[in-house]
C-alpha positions as CSV (number, residue, x, y, z in Angstrom):
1,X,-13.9,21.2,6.8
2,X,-11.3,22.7,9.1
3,X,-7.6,22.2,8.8
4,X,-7.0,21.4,12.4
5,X,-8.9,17.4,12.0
6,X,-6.6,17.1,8.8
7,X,-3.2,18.0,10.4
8,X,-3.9,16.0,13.7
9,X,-3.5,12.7,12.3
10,X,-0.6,13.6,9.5
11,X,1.7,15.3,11.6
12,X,1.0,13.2,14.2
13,X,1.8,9.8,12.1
14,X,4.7,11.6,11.0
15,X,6.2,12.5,14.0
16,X,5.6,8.9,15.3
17,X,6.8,7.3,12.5
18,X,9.9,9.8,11.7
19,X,10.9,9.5,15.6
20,X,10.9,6.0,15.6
21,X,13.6,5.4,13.0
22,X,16.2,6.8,15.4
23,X,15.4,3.6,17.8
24,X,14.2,1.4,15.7
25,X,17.4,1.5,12.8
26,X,20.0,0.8,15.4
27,X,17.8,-2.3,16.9
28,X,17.0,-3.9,13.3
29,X,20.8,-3.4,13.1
30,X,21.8,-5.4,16.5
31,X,19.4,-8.1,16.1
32,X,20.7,-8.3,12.1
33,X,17.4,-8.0,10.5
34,X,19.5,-7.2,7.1
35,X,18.0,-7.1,3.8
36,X,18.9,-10.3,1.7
37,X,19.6,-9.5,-1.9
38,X,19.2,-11.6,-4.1
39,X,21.6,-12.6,-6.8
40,X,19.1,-12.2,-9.9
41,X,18.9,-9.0,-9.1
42,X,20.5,-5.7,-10.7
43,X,24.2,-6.4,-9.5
44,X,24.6,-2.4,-8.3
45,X,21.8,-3.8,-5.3
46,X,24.5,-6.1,-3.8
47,X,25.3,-3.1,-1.9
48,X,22.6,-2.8,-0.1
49,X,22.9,-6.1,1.5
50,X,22.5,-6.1,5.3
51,X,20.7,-3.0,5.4
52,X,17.9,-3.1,7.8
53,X,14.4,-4.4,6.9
54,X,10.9,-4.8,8.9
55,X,11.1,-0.5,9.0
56,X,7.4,-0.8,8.0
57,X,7.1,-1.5,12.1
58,X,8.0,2.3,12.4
59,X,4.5,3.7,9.8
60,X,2.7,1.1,11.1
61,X,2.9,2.5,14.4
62,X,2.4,6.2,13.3
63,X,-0.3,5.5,11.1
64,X,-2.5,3.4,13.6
65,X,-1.6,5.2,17.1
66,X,-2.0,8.8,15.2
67,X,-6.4,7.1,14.0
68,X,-6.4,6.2,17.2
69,X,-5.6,9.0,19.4
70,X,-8.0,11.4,17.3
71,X,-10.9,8.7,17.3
72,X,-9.9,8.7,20.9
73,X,-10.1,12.3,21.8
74,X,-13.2,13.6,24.1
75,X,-16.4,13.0,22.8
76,X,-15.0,10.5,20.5
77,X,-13.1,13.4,18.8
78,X,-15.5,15.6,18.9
79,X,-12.7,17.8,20.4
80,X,-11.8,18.4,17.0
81,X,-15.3,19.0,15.1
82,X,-15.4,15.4,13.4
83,X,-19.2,14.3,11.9
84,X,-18.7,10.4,11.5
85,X,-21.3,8.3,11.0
86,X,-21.3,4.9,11.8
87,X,-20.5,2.8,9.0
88,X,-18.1,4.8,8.5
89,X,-16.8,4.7,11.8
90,X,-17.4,0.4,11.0
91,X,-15.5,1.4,7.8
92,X,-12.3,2.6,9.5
93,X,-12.0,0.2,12.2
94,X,-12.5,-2.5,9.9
95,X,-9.9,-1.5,7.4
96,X,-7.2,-0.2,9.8
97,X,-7.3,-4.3,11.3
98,X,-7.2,-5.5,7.9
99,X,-4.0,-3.2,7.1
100,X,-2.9,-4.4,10.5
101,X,-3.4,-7.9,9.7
102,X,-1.9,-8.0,6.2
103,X,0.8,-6.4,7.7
104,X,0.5,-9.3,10.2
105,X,1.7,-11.4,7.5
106,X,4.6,-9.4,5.8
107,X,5.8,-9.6,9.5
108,X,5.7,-13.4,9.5
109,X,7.3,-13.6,5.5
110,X,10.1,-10.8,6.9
111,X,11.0,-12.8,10.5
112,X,11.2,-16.0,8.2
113,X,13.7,-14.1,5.6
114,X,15.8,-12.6,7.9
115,X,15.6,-14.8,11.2
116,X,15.2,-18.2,10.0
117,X,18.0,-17.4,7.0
118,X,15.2,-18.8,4.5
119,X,15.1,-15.8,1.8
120,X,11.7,-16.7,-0.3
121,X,10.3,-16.5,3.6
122,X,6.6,-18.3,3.2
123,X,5.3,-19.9,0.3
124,X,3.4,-18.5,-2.0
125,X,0.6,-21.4,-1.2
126,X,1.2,-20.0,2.3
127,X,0.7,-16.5,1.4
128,X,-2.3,-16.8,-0.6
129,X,-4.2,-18.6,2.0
130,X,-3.9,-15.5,3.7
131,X,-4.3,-12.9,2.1
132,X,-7.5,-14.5,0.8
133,X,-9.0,-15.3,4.1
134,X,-7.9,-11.6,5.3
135,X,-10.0,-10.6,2.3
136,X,-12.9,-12.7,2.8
137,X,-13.1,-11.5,6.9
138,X,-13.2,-7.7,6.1
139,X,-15.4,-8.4,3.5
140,X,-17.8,-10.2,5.6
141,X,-17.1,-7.3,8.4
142,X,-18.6,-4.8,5.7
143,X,-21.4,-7.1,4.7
144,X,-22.5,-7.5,8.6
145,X,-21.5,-3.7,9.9
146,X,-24.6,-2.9,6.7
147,X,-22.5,-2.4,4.2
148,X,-24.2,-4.6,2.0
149,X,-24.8,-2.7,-1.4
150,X,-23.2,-4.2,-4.7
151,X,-23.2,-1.1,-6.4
152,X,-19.9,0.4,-8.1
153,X,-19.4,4.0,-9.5
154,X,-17.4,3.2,-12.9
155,X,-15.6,6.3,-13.6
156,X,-17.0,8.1,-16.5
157,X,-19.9,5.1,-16.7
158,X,-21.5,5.6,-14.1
159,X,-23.2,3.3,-11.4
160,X,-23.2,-0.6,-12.2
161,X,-25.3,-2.8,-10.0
162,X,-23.1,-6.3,-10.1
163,X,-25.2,-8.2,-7.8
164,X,-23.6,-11.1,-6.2
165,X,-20.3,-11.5,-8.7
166,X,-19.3,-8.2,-6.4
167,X,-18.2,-10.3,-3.6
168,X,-15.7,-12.9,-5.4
169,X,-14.5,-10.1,-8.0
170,X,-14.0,-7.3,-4.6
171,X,-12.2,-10.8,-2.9
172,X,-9.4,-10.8,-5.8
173,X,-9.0,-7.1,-6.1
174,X,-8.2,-6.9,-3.2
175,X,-5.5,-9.8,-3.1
176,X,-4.4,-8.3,-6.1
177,X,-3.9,-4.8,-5.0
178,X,-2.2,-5.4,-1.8
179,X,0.6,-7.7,-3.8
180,X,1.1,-5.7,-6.6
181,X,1.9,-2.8,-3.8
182,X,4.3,-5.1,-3.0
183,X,6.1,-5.4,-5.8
184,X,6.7,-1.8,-5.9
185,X,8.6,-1.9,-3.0
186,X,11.7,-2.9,-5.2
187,X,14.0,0.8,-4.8
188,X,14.7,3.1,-2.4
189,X,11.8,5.1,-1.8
190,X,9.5,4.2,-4.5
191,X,6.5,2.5,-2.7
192,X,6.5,4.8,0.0
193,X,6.7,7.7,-2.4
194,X,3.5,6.7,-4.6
195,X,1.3,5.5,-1.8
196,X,2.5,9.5,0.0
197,X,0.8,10.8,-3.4
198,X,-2.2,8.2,-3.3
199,X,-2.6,9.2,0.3
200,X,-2.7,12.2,-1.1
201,X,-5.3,11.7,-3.6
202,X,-8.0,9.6,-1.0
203,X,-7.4,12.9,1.2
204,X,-8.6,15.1,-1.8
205,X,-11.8,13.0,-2.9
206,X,-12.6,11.8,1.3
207,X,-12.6,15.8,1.7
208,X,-14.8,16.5,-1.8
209,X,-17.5,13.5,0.0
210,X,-17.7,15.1,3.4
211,X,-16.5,11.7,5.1
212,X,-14.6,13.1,8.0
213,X,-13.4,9.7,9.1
214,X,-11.9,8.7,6.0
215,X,-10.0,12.1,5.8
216,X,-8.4,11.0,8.7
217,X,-7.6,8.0,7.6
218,X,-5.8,9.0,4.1
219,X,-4.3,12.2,6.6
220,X,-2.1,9.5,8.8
221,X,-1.4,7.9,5.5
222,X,0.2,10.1,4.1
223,X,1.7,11.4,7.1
224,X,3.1,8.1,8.3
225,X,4.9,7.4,4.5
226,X,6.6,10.7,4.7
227,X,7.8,10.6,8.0
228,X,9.8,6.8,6.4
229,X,10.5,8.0,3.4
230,X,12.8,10.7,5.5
231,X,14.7,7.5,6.2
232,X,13.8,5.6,3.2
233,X,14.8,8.0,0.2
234,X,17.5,7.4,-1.6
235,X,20.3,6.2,0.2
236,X,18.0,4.5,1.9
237,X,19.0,3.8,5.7
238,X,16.3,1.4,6.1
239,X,13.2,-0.7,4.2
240,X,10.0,-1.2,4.7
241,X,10.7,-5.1,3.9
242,X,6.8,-7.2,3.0
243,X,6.0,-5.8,7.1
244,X,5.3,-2.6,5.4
245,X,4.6,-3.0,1.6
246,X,1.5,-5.4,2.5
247,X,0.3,-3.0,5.3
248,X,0.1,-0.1,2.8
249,X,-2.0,-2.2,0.1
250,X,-4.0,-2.6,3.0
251,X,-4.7,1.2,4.0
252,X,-5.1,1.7,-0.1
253,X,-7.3,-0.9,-0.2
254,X,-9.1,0.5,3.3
255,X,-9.2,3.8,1.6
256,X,-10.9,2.9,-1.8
257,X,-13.4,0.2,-0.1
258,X,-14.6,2.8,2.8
259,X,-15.4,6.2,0.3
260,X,-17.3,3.5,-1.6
261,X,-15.2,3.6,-4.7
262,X,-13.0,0.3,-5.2
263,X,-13.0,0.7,-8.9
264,X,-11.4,4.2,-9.0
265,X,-8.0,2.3,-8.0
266,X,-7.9,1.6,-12.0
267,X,-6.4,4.9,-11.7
268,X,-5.5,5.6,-7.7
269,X,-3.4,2.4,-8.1
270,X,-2.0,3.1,-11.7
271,X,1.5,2.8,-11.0
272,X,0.9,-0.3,-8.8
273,X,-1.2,-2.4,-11.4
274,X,1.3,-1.6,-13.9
275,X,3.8,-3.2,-12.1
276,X,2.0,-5.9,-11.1
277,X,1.1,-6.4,-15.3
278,X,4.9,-6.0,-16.2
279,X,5.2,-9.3,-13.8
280,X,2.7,-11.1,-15.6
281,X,3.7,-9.8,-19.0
282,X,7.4,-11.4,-18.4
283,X,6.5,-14.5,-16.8
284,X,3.7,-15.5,-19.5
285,X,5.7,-14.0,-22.5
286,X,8.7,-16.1,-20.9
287,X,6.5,-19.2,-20.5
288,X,4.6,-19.2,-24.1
289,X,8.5,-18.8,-25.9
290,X,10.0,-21.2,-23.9
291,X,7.6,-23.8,-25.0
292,X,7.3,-22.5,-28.6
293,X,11.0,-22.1,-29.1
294,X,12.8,-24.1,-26.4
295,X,14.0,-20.8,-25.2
296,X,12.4,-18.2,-23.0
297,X,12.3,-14.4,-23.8
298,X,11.7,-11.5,-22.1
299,X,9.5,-8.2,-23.0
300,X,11.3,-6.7,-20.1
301,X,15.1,-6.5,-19.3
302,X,14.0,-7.2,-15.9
303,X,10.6,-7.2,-14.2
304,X,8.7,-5.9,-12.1
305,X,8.9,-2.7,-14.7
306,X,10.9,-0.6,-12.4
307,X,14.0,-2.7,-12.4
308,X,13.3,-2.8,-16.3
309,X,14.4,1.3,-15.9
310,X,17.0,0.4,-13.8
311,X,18.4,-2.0,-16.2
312,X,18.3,0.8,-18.9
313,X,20.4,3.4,-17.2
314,X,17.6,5.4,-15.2
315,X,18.7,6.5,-11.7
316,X,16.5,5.3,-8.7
317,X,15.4,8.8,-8.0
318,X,14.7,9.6,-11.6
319,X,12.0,6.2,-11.2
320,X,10.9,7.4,-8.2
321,X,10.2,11.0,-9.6
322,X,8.6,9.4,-12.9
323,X,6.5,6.9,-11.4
324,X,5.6,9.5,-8.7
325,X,4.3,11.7,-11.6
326,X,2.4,9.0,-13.1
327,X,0.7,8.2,-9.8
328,X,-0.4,12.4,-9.6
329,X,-1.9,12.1,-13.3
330,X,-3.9,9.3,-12.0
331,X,-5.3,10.8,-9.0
332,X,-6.0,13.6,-10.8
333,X,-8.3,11.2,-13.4
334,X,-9.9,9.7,-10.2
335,X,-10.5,13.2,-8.3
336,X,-12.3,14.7,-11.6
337,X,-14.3,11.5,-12.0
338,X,-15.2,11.7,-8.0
339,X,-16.8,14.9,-9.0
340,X,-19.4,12.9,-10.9
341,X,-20.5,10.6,-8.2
């Protein structure tokens, strides 16, 4: 594969999304779409109070105008050499709305926070209901575009035909993944830094598979969270607020469903299903001692696990860089096992 349909779409979502910050930022920052921060928090965050949220708007936009202006280009990109077929093509369309509409409903839980002055935003009833019908639709999308096959490629195991449990168990994964993204978004830079090195990762395997369509896909990925993260790193100027974290589960999710390996995100989504398990850990660990002793306790200074290394001294770049790492070894694991298929 050539270089040229790879860099389209990246430096394209990352001009887009880098430009965008320097008229975006001063707008969040008119209309006071500050961050809230809330009180149970590390205390040192209190000083990030009123800076502006809802900067997912600013990927978004790269990473959906930069698909569609190469899907777009004469003879439906063929400008550029691109061999799509059509589920795929079915694939991409179908999981760039589902990013679109998850992101949909970050918008809704953000407006809420920072318009209506309620900080929890929606409820979690409210969320739920969703996120699962979101689910539910692009499954259904794949089921009626022909994707219709219920077999997974278990890394190192091989293929595993799960018949019709795939569809409820694919339903909650998916739920699953797109919150625990999330959480991660919890210190400057660190979603938009490990979802940059997942992007990264769906680029390597979609360009092992020869599926053209999906390297363009992970391409404006990872384009579009670099061109934030140059306003997102640490000091950040802005945040993605749940606009952006829930889009991005979306495009991983996108990414893992249309190369036909949802399983591999055991490892593509490492980082983000640990910190979706520290969550759990806390709040059941808190629950079971509270009701065996009268008195909660934690496994965790402070959950999800990020703020627990916060808590313990570690600078927010030093987390970033860590869990950055961690996310590379994984993709590494799911590359290697890629090779099997």
């Amino acid at each position: 594969m050539e270089s040229t349909p790879v860099a389209v779409p990246a430096v394209l979502a990352f001009l887009i999304t880098a430009l965008t910050g320097f008229w975006l930022i001063p707008v969040l920052r008119r209309l006071k779409y500050g961050q809230t921060i809330l009180e149970i928090g590390p205390k040192w965050h209190l000083k990030k109070q009123g800076i502006p949220t809802m900067g997912g708007i600013m990927f978004i936009a790269g990473i959906a105008v930069s698909v569609l202006v190469v899907f777009w280009l004469p003879a439906g990109g063929g400008g550029l050499g691109l061999t799509v077929t059509v589920p795929e093509g079915m694939g991409i369309i179908l999981g760039l709305i589902m990013a679109l509409a998850y992101g949909m409903v970050g918008f809704v839980d953000d407006y809420i926070k920072v318009v209506k002055k309620r900080n929890m935003g929606l409820n979690a009833r409210q969320k739920m209901m969703m996120q699962f019908f979101i689910a539910i639709l692009y499954l259904t999308g794949l089921y009626l575009a022909g994707e219709r096959s219920t077999i997974v490629f278990v890394p190192f195991m091989g293929q595993w035909d799960m018949g019709l449990i795939y569809y409820p168990l694919a339903t909650l994964g998916i739920v699953y993944l797109v919150n625990v993204v999330n959480l991660t978004d919890g210190i400057d830079g660190l979603c938009s830094s490990v979802t940059f090195v997942a992007a990264l990762g769906f680029l390597g395997i979609a360009t092992f598979m020869r599926m053209e369509g999906m390297v363009i896909l992970a391409a404006a990925l990872a384009g579009g969270t670099l061109g934030f993260l140059m306003w997102n790193f640490y000091p950040a100027r802005v945040f993605m607020g749940d606009t952006g974290s829930l889009f991005l589960g979306g495009m991983v999710v996108a990414l893992a469903f249309g190369l036909g390996i949802p399983v591999f995100l055991i490892f593509m989504g490492i980082v983000y299903i640990l910190e979706g398990l520290s969550v759990l850990i806390q709040v059941t660990w808190f629950k079971i001692t509270k009701k065996r002793y009268g008195e909660g306790r934690r496994v965790f200074k402070m959950s999800p696990i990020h703020h627990h290394y916060e808590m313990k001294g570690w600078s927010e770049t030093k987390i970033v860089a860590v869990f950055s790492l961690i996310e590379t070894l994984g993709c590494l694991a799911a590359f290697f096992a890629a090779r099997m298929i």
